[in-house]
MMTF fields as JSON, N, C-alpha, C and O atoms, coordinates in Angstrom:
{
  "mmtfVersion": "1.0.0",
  "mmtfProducer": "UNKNOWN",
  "numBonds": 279,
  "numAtoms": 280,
  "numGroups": 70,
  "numChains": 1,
  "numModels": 1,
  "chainsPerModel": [1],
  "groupsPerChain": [70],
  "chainIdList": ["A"],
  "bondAtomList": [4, 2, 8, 6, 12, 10, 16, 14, 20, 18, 24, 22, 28, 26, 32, 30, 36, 34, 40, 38, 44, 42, 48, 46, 52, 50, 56, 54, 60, 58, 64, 62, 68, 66, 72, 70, 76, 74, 80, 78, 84, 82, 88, 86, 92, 90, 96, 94, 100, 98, 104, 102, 108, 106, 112, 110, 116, 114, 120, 118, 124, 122, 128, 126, 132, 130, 136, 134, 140, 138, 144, 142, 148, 146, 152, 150, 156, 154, 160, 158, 164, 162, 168, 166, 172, 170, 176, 174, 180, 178, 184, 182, 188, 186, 192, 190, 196, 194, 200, 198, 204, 202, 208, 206, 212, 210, 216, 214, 220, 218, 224, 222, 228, 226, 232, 230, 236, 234, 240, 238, 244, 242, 248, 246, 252, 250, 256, 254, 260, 258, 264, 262, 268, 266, 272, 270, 276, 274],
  "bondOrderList": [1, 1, 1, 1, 1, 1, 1, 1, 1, 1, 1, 1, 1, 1, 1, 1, 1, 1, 1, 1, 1, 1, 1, 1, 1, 1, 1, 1, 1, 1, 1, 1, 1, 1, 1, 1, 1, 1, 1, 1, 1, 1, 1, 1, 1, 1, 1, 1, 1, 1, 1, 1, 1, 1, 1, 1, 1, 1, 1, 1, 1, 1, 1, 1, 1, 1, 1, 1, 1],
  "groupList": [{"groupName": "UNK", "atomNameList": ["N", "CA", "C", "O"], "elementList": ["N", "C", "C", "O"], "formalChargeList": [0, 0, 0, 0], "bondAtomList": [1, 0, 2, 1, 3, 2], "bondOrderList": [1, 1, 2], "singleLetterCode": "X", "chemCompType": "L-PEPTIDE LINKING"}],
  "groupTypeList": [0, 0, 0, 0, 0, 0, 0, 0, 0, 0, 0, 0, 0, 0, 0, 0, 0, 0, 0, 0, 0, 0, 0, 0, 0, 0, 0, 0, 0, 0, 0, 0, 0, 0, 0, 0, 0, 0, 0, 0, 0, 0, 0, 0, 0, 0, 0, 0, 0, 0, 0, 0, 0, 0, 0, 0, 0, 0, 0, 0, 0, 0, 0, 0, 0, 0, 0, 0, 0, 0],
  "groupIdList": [1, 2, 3, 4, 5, 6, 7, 8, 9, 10, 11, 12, 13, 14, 15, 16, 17, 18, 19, 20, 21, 22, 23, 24, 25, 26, 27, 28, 29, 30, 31, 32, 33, 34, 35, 36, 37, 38, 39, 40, 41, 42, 43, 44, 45, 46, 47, 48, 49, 50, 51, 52, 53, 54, 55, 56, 57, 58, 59, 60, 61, 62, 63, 64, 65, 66, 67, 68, 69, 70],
  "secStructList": [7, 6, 6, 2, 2, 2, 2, 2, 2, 2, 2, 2, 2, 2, 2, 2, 2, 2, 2, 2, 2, 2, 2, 2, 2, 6, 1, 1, 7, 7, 7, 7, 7, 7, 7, 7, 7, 7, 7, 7, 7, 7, 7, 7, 7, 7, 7, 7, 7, 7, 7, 7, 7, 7, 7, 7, 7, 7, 7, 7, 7, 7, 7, 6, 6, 1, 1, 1, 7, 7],
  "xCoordList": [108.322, 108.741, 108.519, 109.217, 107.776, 107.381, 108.023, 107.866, 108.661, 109.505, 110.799, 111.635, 110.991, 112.288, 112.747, 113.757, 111.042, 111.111, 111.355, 111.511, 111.391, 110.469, 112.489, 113.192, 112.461, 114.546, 115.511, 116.295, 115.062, 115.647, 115.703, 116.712, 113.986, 113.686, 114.734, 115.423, 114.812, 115.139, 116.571, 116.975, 117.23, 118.514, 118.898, 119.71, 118.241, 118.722, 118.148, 118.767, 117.091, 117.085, 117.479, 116.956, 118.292, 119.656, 121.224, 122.139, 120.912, 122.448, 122.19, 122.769, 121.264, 121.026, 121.036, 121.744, 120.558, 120.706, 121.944, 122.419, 122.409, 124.108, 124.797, 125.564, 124.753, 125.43, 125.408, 126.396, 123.958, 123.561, 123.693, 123.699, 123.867, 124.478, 126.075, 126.67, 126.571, 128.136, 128.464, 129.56, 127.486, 128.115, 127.857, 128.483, 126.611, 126.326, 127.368, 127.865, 128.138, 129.052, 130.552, 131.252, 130.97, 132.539, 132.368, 133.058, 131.553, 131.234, 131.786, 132.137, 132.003, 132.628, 133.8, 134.1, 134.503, 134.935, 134.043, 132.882, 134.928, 134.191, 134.069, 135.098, 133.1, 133.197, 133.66, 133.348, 134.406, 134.677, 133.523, 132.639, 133.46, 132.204, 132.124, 132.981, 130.304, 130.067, 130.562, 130.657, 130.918, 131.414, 129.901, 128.829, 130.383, 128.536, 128.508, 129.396, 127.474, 127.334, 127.817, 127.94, 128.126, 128.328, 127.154, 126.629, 126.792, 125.681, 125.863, 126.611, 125.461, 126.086, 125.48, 124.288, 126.271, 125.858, 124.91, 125.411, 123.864, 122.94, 123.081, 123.394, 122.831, 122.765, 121.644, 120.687, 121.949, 120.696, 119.731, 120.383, 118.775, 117.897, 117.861, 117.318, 118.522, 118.454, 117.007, 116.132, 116.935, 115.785, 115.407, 116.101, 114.079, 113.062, 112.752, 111.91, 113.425, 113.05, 111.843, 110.992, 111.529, 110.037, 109.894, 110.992, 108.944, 108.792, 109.087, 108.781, 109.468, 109.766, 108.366, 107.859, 107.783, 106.957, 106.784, 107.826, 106.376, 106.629, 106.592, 105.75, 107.038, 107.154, 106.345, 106.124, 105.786, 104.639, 105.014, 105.969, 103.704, 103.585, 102.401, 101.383, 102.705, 101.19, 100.512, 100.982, 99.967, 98.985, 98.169, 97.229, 98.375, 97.915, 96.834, 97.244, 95.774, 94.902, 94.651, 94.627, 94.52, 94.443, 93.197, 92.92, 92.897, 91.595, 92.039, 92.699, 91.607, 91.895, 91.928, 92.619, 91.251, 91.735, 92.513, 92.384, 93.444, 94.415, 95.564, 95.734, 96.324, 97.552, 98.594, 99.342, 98.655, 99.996, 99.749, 100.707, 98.367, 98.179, 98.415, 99.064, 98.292, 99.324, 98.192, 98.352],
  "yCoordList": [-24.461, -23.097, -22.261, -21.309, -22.599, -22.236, -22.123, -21.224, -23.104, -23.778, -23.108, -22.911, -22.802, -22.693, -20.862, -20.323, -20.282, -18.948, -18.64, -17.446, -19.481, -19.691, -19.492, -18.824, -20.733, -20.707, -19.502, -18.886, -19.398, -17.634, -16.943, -16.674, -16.315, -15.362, -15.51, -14.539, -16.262, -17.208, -16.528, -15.907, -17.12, -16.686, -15.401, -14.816, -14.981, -13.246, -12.298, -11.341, -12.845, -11.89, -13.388, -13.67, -13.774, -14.11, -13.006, -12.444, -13.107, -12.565, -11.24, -10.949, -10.195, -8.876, -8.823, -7.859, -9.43, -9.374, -9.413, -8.634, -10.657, -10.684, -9.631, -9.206, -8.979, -7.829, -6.696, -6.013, -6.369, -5.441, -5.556, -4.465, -6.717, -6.663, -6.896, -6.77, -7.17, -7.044, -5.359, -4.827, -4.749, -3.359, -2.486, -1.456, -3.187, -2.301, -2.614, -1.804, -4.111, -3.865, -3.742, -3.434, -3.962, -2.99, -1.565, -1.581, -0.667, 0.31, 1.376, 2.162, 1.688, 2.792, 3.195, 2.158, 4.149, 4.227, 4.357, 4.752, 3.924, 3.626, 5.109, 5.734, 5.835, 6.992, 7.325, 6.663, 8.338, 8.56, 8.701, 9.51, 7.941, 8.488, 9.843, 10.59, 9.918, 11.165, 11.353, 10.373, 12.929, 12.99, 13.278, 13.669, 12.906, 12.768, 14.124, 14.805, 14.263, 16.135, 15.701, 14.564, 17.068, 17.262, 17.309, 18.417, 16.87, 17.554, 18.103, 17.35, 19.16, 19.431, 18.746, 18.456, 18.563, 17.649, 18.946, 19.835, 18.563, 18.985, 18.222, 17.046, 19.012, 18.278, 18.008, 18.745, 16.451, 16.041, 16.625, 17.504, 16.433, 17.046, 16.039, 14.938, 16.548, 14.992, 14.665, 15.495, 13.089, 12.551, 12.665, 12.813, 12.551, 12.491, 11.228, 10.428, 11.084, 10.326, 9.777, 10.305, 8.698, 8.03, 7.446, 7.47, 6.765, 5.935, 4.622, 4.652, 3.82, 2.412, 1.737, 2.192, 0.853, 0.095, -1.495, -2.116, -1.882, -2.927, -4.085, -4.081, -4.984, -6.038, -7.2, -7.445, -8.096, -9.007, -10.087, -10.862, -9.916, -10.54, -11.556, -11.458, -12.545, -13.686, -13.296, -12.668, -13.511, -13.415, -15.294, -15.603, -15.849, -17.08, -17.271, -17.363, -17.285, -17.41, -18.976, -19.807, -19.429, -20.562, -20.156, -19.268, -21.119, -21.34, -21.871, -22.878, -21.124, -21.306, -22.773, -22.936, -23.892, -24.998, -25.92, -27.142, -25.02, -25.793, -26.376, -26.074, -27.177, -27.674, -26.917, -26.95, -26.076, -24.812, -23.786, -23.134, -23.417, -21.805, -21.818, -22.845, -21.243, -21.186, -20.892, -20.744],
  "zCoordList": [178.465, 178.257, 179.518, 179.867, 179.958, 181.009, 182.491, 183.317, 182.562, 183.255, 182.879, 183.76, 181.83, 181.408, 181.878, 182.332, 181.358, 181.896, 183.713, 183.973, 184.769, 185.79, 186.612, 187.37, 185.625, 185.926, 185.681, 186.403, 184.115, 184.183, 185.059, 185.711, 185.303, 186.301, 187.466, 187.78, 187.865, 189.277, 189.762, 190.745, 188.197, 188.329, 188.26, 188.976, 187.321, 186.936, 188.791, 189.257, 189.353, 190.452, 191.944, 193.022, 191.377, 192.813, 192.15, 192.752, 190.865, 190.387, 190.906, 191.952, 190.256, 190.842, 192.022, 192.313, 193.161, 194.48, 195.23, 196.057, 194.674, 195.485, 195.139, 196.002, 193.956, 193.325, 193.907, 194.177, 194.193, 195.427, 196.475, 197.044, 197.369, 198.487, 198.595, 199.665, 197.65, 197.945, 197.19, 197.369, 196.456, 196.17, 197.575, 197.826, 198.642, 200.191, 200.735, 201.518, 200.446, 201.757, 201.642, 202.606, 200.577, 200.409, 199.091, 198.072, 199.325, 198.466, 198.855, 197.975, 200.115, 200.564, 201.591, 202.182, 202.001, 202.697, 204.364, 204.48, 205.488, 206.699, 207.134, 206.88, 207.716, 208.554, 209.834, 210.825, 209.874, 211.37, 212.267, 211.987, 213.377, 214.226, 214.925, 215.397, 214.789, 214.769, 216.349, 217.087, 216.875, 218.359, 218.868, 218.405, 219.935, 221.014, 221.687, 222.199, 221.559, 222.396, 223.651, 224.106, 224.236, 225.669, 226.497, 226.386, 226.953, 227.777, 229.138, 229.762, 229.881, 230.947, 232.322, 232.421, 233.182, 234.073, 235.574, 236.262, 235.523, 236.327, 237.94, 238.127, 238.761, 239.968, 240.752, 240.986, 241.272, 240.893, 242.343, 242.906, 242.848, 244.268, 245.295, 245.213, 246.318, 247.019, 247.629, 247.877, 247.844, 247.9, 249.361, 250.367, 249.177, 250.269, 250.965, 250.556, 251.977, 253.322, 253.333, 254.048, 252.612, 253.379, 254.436, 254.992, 255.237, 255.884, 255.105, 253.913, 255.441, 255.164, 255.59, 256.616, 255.016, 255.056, 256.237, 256.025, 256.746, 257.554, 257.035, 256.137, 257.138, 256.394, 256.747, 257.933, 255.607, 256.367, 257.297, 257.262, 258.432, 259.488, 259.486, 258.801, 260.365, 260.587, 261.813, 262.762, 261.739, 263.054, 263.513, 262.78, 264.099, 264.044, 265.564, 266.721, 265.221, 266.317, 267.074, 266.166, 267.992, 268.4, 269.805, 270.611, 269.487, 270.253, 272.024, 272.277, 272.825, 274.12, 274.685, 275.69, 274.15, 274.987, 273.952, 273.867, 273.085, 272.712, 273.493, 274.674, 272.872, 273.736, 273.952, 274.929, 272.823, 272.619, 273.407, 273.822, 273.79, 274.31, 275.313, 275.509, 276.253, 277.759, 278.609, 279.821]
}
């Protein structure tokens, strides 16, 4: 009986559900979209000149009685 109640349930809330989602999706007419405000166009401040940054360098030290150093 138990079992038998378990199946009911089961079914009666898949039936209510599909019902409710097919009454959300052909239930109404579609809306016109809403129009988007205007907003007015501000001008913008022109930008400030930085210095540019230097970009990384090595520095490689070699010891004076190497073969490379001059």
């Amino acid at each position: 009986m138990k079992t038998l109640k378990q199946i009911l349930f089961t079914l009666v809330a898949v039936a209510g559900l599909s019902l409710a989602i097919s009454a959300q999706k052909g239930g109404g007419q579609q809306r016109p979209p809403k129009p988007k405000p205007e907003i007015p166009a501000k001008p913008k401040p022109p930008k400030e000149e930085k210095p540019k940054k230097p970009g990384m360098s090595y520095f490689v030290a070699l010891p004076p009685e190497s073969e490379y150093s001059e």
